[in-house]
C-alpha positions as CSV (number, residue, x, y, z in Angstrom):
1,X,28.4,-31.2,-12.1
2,X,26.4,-34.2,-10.4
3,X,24.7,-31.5,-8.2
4,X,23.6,-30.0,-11.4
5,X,22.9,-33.3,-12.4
6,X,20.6,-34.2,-9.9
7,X,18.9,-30.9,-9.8
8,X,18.4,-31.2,-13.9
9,X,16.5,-34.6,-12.9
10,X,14.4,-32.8,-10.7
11,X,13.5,-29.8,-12.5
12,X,12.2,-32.3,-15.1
13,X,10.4,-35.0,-13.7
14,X,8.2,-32.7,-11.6
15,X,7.2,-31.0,-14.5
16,X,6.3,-34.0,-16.1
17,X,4.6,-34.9,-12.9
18,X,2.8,-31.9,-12.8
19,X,1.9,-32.0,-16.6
20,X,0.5,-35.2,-16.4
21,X,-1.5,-34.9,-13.5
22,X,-3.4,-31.7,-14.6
23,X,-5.9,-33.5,-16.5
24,X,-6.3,-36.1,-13.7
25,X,-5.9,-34.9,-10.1
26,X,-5.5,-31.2,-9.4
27,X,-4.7,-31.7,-5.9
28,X,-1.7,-34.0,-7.5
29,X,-0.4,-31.5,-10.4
30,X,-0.6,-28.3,-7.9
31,X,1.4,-30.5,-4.8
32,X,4.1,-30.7,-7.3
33,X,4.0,-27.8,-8.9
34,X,4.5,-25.8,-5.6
35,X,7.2,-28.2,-4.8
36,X,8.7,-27.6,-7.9
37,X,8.5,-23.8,-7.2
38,X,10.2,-24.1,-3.6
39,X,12.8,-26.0,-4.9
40,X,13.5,-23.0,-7.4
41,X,12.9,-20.4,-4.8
42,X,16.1,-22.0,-2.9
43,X,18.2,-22.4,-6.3
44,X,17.4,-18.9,-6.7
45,X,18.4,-17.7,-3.7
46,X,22.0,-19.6,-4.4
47,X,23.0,-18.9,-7.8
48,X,22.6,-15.0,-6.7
49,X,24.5,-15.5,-3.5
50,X,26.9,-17.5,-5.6
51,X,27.0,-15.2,-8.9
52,X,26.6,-11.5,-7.0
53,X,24.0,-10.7,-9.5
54,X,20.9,-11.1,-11.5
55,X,20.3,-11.9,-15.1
56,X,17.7,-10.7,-17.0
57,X,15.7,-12.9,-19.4
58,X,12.5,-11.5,-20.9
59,X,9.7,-14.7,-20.3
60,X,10.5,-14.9,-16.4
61,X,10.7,-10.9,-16.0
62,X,7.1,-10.9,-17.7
63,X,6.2,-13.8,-15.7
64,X,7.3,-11.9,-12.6
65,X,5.2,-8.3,-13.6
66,X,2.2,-10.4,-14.8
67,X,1.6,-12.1,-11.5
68,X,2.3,-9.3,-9.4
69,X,0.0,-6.8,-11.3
70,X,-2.6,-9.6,-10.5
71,X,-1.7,-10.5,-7.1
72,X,-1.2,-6.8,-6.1
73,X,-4.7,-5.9,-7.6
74,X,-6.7,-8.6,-5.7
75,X,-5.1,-7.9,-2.2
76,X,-5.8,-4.1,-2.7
77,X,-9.4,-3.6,-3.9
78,X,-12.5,-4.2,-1.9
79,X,-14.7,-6.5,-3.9
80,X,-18.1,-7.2,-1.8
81,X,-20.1,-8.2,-4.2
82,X,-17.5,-10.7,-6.0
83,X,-15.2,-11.3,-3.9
84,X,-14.2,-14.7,-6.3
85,X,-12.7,-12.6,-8.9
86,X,-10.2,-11.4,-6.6
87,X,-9.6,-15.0,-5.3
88,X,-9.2,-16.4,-8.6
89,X,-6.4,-13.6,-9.1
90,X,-4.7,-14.0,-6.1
91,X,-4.3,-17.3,-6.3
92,X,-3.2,-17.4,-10.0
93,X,-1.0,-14.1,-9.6
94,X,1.2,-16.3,-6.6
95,X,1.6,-18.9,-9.0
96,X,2.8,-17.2,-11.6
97,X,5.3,-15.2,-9.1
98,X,6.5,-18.0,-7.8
99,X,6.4,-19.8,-11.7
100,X,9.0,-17.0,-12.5
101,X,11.4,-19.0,-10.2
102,X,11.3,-21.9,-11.9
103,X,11.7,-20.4,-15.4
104,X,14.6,-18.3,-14.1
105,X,16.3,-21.1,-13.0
106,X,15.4,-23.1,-16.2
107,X,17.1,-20.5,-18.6
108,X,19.6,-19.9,-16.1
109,X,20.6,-23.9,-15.2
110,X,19.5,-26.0,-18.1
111,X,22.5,-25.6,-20.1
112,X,24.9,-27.5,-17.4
113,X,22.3,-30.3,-17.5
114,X,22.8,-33.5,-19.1
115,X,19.5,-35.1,-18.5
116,X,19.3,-39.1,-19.4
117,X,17.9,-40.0,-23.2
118,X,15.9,-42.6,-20.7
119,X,14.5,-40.3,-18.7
120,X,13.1,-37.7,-21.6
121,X,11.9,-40.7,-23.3
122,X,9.8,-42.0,-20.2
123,X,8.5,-37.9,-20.1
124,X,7.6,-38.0,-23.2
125,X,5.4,-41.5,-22.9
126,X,3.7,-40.0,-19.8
127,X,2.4,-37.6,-21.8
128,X,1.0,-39.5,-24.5
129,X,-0.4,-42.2,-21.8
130,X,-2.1,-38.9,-20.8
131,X,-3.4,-38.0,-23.9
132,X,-4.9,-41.5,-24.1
133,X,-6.3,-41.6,-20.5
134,X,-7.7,-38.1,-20.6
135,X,-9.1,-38.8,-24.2
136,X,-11.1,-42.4,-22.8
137,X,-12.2,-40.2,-19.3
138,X,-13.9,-37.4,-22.1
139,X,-14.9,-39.7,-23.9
140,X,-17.2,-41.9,-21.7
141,X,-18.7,-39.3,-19.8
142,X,-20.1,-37.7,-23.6
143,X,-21.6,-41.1,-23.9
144,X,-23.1,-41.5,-20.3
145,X,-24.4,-37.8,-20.0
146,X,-24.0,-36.4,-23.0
147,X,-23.0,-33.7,-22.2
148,X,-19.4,-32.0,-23.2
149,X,-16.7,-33.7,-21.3
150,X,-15.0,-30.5,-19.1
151,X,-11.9,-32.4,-18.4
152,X,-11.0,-31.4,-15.1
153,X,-11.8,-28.2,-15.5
154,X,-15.2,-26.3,-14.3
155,X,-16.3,-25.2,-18.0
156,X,-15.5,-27.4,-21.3
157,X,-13.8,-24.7,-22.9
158,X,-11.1,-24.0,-20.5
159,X,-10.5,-28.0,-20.6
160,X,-9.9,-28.2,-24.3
161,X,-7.4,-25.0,-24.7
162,X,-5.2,-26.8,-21.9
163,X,-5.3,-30.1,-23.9
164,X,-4.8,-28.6,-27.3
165,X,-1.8,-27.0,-25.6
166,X,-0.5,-30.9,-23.8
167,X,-1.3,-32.1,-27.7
168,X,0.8,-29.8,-28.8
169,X,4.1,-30.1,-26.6
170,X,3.9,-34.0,-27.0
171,X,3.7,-34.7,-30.3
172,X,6.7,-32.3,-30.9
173,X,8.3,-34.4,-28.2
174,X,7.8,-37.3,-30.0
175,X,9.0,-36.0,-32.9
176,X,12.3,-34.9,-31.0
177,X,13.1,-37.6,-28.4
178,X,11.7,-41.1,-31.0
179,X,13.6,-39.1,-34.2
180,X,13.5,-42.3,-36.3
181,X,10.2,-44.0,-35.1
182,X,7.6,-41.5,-34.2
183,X,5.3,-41.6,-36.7
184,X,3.0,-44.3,-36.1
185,X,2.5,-43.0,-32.3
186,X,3.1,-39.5,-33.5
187,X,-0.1,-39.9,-35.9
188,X,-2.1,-41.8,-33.8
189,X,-1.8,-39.5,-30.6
190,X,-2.6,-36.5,-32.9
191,X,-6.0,-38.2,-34.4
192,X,-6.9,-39.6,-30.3
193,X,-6.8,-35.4,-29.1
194,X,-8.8,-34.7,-32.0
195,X,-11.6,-37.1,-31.5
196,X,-11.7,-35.7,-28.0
197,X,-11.1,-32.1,-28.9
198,X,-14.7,-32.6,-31.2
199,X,-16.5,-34.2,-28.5
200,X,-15.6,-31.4,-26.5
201,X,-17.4,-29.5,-29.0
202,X,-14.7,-26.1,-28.3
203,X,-14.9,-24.5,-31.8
204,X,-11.3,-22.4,-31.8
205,X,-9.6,-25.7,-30.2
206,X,-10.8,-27.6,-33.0
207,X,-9.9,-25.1,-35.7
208,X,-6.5,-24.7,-34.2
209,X,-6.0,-28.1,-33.9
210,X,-7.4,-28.7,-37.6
211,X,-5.2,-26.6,-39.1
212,X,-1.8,-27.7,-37.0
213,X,-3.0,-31.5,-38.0
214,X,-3.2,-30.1,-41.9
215,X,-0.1,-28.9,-41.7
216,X,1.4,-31.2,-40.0
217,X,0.5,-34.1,-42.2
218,X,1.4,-32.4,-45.2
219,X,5.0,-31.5,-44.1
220,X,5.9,-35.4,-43.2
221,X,4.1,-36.4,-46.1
222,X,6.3,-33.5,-48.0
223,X,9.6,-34.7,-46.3
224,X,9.4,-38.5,-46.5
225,X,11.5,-40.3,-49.0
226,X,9.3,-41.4,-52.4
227,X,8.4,-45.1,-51.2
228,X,7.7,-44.3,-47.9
229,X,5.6,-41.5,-48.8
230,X,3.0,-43.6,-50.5
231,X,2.9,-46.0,-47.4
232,X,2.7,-43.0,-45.1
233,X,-0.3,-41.3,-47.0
234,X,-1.9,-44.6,-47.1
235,X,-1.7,-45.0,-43.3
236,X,-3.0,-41.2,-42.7
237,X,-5.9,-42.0,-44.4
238,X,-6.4,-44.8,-43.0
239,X,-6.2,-43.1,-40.0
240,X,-7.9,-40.2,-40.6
241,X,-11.2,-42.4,-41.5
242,X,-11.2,-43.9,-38.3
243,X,-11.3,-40.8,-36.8
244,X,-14.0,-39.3,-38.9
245,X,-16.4,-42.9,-38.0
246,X,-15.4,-42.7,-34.4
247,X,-16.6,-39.2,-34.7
248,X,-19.8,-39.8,-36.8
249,X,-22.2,-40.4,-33.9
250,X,-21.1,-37.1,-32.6
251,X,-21.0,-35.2,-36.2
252,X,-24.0,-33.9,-36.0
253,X,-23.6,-31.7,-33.0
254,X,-20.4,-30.7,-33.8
255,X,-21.0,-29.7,-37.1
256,X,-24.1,-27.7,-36.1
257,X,-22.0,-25.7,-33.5
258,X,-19.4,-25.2,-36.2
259,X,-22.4,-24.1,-38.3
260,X,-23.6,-21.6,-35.5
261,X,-20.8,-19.2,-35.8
262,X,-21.7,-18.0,-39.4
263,X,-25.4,-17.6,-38.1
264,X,-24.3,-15.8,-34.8
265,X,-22.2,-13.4,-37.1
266,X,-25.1,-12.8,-39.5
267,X,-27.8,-12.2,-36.7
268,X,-25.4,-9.6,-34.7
269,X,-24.7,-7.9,-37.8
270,X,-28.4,-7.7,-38.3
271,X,-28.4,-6.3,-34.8
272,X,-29.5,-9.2,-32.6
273,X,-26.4,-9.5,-29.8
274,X,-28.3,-12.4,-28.1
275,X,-25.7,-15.0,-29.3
276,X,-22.5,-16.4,-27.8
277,X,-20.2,-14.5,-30.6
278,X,-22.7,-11.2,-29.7
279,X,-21.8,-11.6,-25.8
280,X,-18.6,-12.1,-26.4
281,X,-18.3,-8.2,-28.6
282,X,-20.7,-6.8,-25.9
283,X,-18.2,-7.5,-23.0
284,X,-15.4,-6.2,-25.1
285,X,-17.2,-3.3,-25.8
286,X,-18.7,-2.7,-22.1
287,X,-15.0,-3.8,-20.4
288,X,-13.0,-1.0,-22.7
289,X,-15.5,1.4,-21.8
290,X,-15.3,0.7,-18.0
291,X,-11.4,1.2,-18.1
292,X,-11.7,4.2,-20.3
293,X,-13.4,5.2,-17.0
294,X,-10.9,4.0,-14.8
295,X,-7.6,4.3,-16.9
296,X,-5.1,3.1,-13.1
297,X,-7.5,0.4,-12.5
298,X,-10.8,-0.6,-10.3
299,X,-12.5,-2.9,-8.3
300,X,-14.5,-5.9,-9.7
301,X,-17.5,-4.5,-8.2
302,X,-17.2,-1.4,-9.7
303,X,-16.2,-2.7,-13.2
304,X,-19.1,-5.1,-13.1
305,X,-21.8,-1.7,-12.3
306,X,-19.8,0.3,-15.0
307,X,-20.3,-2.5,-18.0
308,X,-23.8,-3.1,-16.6
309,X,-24.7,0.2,-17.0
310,X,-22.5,0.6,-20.7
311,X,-24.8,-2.6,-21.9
312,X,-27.8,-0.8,-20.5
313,X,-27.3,1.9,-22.3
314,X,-25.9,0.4,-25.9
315,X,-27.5,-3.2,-25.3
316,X,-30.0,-3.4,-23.7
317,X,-31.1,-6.9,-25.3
318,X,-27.5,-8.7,-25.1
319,X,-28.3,-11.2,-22.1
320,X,-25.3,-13.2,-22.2
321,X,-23.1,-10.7,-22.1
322,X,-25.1,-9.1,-19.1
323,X,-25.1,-12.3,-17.5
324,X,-21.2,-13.2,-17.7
325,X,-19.6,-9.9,-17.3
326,X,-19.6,-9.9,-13.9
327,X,-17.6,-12.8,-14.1
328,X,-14.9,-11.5,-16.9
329,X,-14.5,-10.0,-20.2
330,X,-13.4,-13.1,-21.9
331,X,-11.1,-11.2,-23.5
332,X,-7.6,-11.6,-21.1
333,X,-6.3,-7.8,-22.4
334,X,-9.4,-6.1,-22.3
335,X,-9.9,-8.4,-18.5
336,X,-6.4,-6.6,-17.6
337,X,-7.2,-3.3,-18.7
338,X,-10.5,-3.2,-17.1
339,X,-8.9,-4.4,-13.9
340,X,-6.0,-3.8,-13.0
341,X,-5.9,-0.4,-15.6
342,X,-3.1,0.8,-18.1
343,X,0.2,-1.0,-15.9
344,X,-1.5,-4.4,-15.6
345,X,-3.2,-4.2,-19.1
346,X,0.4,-3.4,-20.8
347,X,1.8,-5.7,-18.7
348,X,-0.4,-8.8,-20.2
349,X,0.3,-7.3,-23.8
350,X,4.1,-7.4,-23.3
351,X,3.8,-10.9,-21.7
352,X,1.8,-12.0,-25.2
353,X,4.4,-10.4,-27.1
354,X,6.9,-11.7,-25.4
355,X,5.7,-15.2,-25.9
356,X,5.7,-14.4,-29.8
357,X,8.4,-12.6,-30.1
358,X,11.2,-14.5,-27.9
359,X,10.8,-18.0,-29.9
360,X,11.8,-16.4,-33.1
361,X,14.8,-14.4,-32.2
362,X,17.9,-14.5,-30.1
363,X,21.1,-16.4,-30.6
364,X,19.2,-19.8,-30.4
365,X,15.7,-19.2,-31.6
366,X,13.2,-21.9,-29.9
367,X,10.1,-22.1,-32.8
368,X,8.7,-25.2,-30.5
369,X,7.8,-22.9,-28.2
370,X,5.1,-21.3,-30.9
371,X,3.4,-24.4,-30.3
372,X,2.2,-22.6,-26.7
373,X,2.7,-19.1,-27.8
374,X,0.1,-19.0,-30.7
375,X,-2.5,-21.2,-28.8
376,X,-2.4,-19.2,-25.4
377,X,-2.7,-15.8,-27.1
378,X,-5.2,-16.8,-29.9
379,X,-7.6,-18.5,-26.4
380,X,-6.6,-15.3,-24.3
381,X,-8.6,-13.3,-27.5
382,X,-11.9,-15.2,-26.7
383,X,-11.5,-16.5,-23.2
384,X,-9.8,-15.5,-19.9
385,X,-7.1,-17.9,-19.1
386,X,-5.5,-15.8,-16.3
387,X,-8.9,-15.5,-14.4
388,X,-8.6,-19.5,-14.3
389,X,-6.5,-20.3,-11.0
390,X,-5.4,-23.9,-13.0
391,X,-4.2,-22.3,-16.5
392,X,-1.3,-20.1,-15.8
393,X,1.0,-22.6,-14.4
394,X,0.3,-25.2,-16.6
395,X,1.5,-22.2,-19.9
396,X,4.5,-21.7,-17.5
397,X,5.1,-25.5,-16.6
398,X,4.9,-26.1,-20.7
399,X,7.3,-23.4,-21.8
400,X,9.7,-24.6,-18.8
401,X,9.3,-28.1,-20.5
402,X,10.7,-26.8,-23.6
403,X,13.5,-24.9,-22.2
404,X,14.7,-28.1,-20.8
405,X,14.1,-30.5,-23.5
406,X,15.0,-27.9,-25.8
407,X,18.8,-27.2,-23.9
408,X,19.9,-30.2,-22.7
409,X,21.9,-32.6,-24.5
410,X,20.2,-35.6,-24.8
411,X,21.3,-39.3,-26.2
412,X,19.6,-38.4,-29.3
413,X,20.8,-34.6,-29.8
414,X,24.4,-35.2,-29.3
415,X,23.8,-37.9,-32.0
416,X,22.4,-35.0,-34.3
417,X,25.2,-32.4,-33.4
């Protein structure tokens, strides 16, 4: 029991560690990440030597296929021409093979851990002293350069899906671990992300994020006892205007990129593709038609000649989409299917699916962990997150993070149960 102890302690605090430092210092997040993973790799190894078998859970299966299918496909296509894309696969496909260990051993382990109420607690305010850091980083470099604040991440966009996701996870764990006094921080963490989410200027992190913060003010507001419910909605608003004037010098430009996507619409259906949303359709379009092609998969220089010559032929006039497709599809299933052909791209639906589906049933049904599911599959629709070496193991660090806060019995849950 103290061995399980100990290892419980582990598992957590270098995921916490890694969490953290994601926003901050890559080299820091990936150092213990890996060591994380060895650590698993080793627990592995003993629970089958000491069980005689395997067990199969769904997510770490998934996990398992998804980073093979990628890791497989980069070390056995020639790619001359871009020989990145198969280095940003390979790299991310390990780390999510290896990331399979550690969520094995989560679902496998976490239920003989007893982590310390003080140690979740101290988790938990790492990640909002995160939030606040990251937030002040962003923040000052918009009003230095302004320019969108990429927050350790080489494109904005990428930056923002991560921290909607590390938004997320902690203000649930706020919720969970401070049960009687989480609102005040709870409320002010969620208007902080937003404020940098705008400056950031991603437009599906800030509707996501606008419509979890809707809902989630409502619900409290809903659930709070009569008295305390007039206090509460008087410190939301209050809240919420500061917010609003903190974002006011930056209204303008976020507004008139919220603004852009009903124009972008309206000029592709008039049959201009030369806007972002138009790109984004013409390297659907080009990267299903270069895996109808190649159904078992292809290289990325062949993928990138086939969608050149599909936008040739059906757009000739769609430059973005010419100009980024030899990158990826920004689309992670029709990336998958392009790639790595019918097994890799059913592979990435089932791991979506999974992700969905495995929160809402089973004996114990985990809906926290919808707080990652929804967010990486509705990003994965416009973006590639698996092409990004960083992303993948922070989604599997973050659903690991909930298995274990989730399963263990902490001061405050045994005080529920």
């Amino acid at each position: 029991m103290k061995t399980e102890q100990g290892r419980g302690i582990v598992f957590y605090s270098l995921t916490i560690i890694s969490m953290a430092f994601f926003f901050v210092s890559g080299e820091i997040s990936r150092n213990a990440y890996y060591m994380l993973t060895y650590i698993s790799f080793f627990s592995f190894a003993w629970l089958v030597w000491r069980e005689k078998k395997l067990y199969f859970y769904w997510i770490p299966t998934l996990v398992l296929l998804l980073g093979l299918s990628k890791w497989v496909w980069a070390i056995t296509t020639i790619n001359h021409q871009l020989p990145l894309i198969a280095e940003h696969y390979k790299i991310s496909g390990k780390r999510m093979i290896l990331g399979a260990f550690v969520i094995y051993c989560v679902y496998r382990l976490s239920p003989e851990w007893r982590l310390p109420a003080r140690l979740v607690q101290v988790g938990t305010l790492i990640l909002c002293l995160t939030i606040f850091v990251v937030a002040c980083i962003g923040i000052e470099q918009v009003i230095h350069t302004g320019e969108r604040p990429k927050i350790n991440s080489d494109a904005a966009t990428s930056g923002a899906y991560m921290f909607t996701v590390l938004s997320l996870v902690t203000l649930w764990s706020l919720r969970r671990v401070f049960p009687r006094h989480y609102a005040a921080p709870y409320f002010i963490t969620l208007v902080v992300s937003f404020i940098l989410l705008g400056v950031t200027q991603t437009r599906s992190a800030i509707l996501l994020f606008s419509l979890f913060c809707i809902a989630s003010m409502l619900h409290h507001i809903v659930t709070t006892p009569g008295r305390s419910r007039l206090i509460w909605l008087g410190i939301f608003s209050a809240i919420l205007l500061t917010g609003i004037f903190s974002l006011s010098k930056y209204s303008d430009q976020l507004f008139d990129r919220v603004e852009t996507v009903k124009t972008e619409v309206q000029q592709y259906s008039a049959g201009d593709p030369s806007t972002s949303i138009g790109g984004r359709f013409g390297m659907w379009q080009a990267g299903l038609w270069a895996f109808t092609q190649h159904p078992w998969g292809q290289s990325a220089d062949t993928r990138s000649l086939e969608t050149k010559e599909w936008l040739d032929k059906h757009q000739p006039k769609n430059e973005i989409a010419y100009l980024n497709i030899q990158y990826h599809t920004h689309n992670d299933l029709v990336e998958s299917f392009s790639l790595q052909g019918i097994v890799g791209g059913m592979i990435m639906l089932g791991f979506f699916l999974g992700l969905l589906l495995v929160p809402l049933f089973g004996k114990s049904p985990r809906y926290e962990a919808l707080l990652l599911a929804i967010p990486v599959i509705y990003f994965s629709m416009g973006d590639s997150q698996f092409y990004n070496r960083e992303s993948p193991y922070f989604i599997l660090l973050v659903w690991g993070y909930f298995m274990m806060t989730r399963q263990v019995k902490t001061e405050h849950s045994r005080h529920h149960d």
